[in-house]
Every structure is written in C-alpha cells, then in structure tokens.
N, C-alpha and C positions, 0 to 999 in steps of 0.2 A: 290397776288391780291384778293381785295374781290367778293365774288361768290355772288351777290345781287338778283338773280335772287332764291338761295336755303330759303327754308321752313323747314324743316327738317332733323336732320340729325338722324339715326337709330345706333344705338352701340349692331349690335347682340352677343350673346355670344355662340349659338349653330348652328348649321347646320339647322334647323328648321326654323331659323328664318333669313336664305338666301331664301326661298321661295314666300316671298312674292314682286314679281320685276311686277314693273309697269313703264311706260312711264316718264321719263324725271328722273332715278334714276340713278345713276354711283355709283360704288362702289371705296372706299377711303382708298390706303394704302399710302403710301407715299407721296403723294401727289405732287409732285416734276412737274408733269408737268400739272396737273388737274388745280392748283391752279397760273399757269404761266399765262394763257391767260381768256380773256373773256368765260363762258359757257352758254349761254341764254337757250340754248335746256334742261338744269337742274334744276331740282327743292328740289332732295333730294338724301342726300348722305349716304353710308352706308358704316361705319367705321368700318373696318376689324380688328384694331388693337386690341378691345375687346373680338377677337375669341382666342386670345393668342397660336398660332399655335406653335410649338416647330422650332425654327430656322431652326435647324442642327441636323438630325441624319445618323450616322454613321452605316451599318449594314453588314451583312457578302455578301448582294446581291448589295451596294453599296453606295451612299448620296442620300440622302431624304432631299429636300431642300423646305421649304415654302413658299408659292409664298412671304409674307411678310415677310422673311428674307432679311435682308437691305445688301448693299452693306459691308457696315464695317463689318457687323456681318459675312457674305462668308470671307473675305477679311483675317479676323482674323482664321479662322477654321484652328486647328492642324490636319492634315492626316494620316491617317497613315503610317508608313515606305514602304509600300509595294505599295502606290497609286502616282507610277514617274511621275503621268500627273499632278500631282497636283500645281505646279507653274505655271500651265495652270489659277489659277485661280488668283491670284496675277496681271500674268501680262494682264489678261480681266480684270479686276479690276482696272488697271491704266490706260486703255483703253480708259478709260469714259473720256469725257471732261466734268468734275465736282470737286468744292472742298469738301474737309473735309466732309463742312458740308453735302451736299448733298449726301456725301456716306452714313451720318447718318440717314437717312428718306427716300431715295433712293431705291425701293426694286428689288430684280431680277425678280418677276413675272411682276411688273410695266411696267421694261424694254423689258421684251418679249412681254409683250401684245401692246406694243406701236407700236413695229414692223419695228420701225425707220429700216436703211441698216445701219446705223453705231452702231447700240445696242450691247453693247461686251457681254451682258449675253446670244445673241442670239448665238455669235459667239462662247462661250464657249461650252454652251450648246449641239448645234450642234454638236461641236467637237466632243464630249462626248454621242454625241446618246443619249443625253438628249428627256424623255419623259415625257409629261406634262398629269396629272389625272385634270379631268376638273365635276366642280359637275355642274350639272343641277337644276333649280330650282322647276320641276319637283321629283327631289329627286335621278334621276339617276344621272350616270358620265363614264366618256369614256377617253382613254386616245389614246393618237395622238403624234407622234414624233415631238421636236422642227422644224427638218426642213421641212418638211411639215404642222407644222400650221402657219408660216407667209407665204403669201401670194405677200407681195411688200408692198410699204412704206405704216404706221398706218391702212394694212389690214392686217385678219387673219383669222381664222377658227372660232373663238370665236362666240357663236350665241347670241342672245338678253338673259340676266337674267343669264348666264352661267358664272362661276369664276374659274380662274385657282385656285386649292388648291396645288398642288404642283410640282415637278420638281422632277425627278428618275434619275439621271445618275449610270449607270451599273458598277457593279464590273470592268466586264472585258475592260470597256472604261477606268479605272482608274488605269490599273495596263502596259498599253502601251507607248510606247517613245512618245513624242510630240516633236513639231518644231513649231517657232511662229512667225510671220512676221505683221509688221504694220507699216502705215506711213500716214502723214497726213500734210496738207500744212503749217502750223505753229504748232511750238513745240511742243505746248499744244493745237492744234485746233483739230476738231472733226476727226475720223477715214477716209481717203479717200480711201483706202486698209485694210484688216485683216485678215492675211490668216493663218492658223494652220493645222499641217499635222501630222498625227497620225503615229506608225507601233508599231504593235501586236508581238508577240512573235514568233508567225508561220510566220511573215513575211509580212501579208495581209499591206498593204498600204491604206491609204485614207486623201483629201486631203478636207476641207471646205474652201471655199469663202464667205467671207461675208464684208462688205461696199462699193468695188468698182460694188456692185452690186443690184439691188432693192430687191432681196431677196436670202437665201443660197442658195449657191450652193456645192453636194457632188460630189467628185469624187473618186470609192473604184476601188481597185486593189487586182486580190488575191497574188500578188507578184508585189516587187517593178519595177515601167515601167520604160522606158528607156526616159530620159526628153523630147525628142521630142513627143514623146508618147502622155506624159503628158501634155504637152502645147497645144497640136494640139486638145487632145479631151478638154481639156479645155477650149479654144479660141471658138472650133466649136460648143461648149454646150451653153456657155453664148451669143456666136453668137453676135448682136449688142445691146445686155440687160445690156451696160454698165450704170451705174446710174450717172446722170447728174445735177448738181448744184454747188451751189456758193464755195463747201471746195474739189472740184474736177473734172476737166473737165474728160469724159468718155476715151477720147486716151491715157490720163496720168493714170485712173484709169487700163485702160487693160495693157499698158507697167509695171505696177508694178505688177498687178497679176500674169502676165508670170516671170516677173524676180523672184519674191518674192514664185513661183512654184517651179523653177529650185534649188531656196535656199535651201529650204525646202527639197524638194526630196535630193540634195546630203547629207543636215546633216543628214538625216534619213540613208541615204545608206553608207555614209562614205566615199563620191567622191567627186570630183570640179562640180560645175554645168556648 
C-alpha cells in the first residue's frame, strides 16, 4: 500500500543519526505490516536497513540477534551442536502465518515490537529468556526482558524515538531440552495456542504461554511439578485473560493451553500426561 501521507524517507548509516526523532516518524525494517494498512499519523520514515546491523552472532555467552534480522535469515542459522533448544527456532519460524516471501523482509524485532498474542518471535524469545538492548534517542539504552516488554496486543515498553537494536538470548536458555505445542483453527491460520516448555539440566522446569493469551505468560519451577500442579497455577495465573477473537474463541483457547501444559510437562519428564 502506498503511504501518501510520507515526505521523507531518512537512510541512517550510524547510531548518531537515530537521534534526531520527531512527531509523525516510524522507523522502517521490514516493512511487512507498516506498509499493509493506511498511516495518516506519518510523515517520515527511517530505513534501518542502511545501518547494515550483523544478522546473527554466535558467541560463547549466546545469540546476538538484530532486531533486522529477517525471518529467513534466523530460519537458516547453523547452531551449534551443543544448543538442543535450537529447533525451537525452525519451528517458531513456521509458526508465522506468512509465505516465503514475507519471511524474506519479515524481521524478528518487527515481530516483537508489534506485540501481536500470536507473534512466534515473541513466543520464541520468551522461551529463551530472550532480552531485548533498546537505544534511546537520547544516546542512552536499557535492556528489558522479552516477556516483560509486551504489555498485550500492539502494546509494549517501547517509548517515543526508542529502537530495539537487538535480541540476547543466553547460553544457558540454549543448551536446555524444549517441548513445543501449537494449534490453530485452519492449517495454515494464525496461532490460537503456542506453548513451549523448557528443562535445564539441574532440572528447573518452565513453561511460556503465548497466543491463547493477550500477552506471555511464564510459569518456572525449580523441579519438575506434578500436572495438576501445573494446570491449577496456570489456569489461576491467566485467570479469565483469555484472548478473544475471530482465529479463537477464549474456552477453546484455555482447553488447549491446559491440555497442550500436561503435553509438554510429560515429554519433559518422560510420563503420560
């Protein structure tokens, strides 16, 4: 869609020159969902793609991922042998209700700052103790855990002039067993459940929710609980905050959160649920 409303578009190439934010400016990585609908409240856009940020780094404390790394480019990244959660990212990746091409331009910071409940980058993330470095236009930056910067649906922590730069998920989120549940009312329609449950080597358990809900929710254990456990503080956490619309009614979304709990907790523990 054409944005008739912009004047300008700005191609920084340094940090420097994210500092100058004024009223009616959006910043442009992908553009996938900026460029879907009408934006009247816009007048200039500022193309992140010239800051040429490194995709994907690999390092001994864990992935460094930039918020402008696109979908295909995560989608493709080789792990290394020793990171078992890493098909965690594959299958958030086919999570997306998107093709091809959209994974081509698509970016994961895009997807978290949108804040959607069905976002699989949020849900990955999450998992993963994912922590977002966020610069200010002031010159400072702060960083905030994924599941505490969405706030519920296209809200979030994010303040006026502020840009995620990137995504940190931790060694140690990337070297634990994962378990991964999703369902959604047609084949290929958007997420109406996404639940992924972690356990650590010492044992620790934890379990995220994300689509049947307006925003994550975690649930840690320092040893695996016993599923009634787990359903009860789950159920009693999200209370009636099921998320409500046209790709999932909220009773359909909470019956498969609990089932799609008990799944998860047995493949982790190695029981029937």
């Amino acid at each position: 869609m054409d944005l008739n409303t912009i004047t300008a578009v700005e191609r920084p190439t340094s940090r420097e020159a994210l500092r100058v934010w004024r009223d009616g400016d959006a910043f442009l990585a992908g553009g996938t969902w900026l460029f879907s609908e009408p934006q009247p409240k816009l007048t200039r856009l500022i193309d992140l793609s010239t800051l040429n940020w490194e995709p994907l780094r690999a390092t001994g404390n864990g992935l460094e991922i930039a918020a402008t790394c696109t979908i295909a480019q995560l989608d493709g990244f080789a792990a290394p042998p020793g990171w078992i959660a890493a098909p965690l990212i594959g299958q958030c990746c086919r999570a997306f209700l998107a093709s091809f091409k959209i994974w081509n331009v698509a970016t994961v910071g895009g997807n978290i700052v949108m804040s959607l409940p069905a976002g699989p980058m949020i849900s990955l993330t999450c998992a993963l103790d994912g922590e977002l470095l966020i610069w200010g236009p002031d010159g400072r930056e702060r960083r905030v855990a994924v599941v505490d910067f969405v706030k519920g649906p296209v809200s979030n922590d994010l303040k006026s002039g502020e840009i995620v730069r990137a995504i940190h998920l931790p060694l140690a989120a990337l070297t634990r067993r994962t378990a991964f549940r999703q369902i959604s009312l047609q084949s290929h329609g958007r997420s109406g459940a996404l639940l992924i449950g972690t356990r650590d080597a010492g044992g620790a358990f934890m379990l995220t929710v994300t689509a049947s809900t307006p925003k994550p929710y975690q649930f840690r254990f320092d040893a695996l609980p016993g599923a009634d456990e787990l359903t009860a503080r789950t159920d009693t956490t999200i209370a009636n905050n099921w998320f409500d619309d046209i790709h999932g009614l909220p009773a359909w979304r909470r019956a498969m959160t609990l089932q799609f709990a008990r799944e998860i907790l047995a493949e982790l523990g190695g029981g029937a649920a």
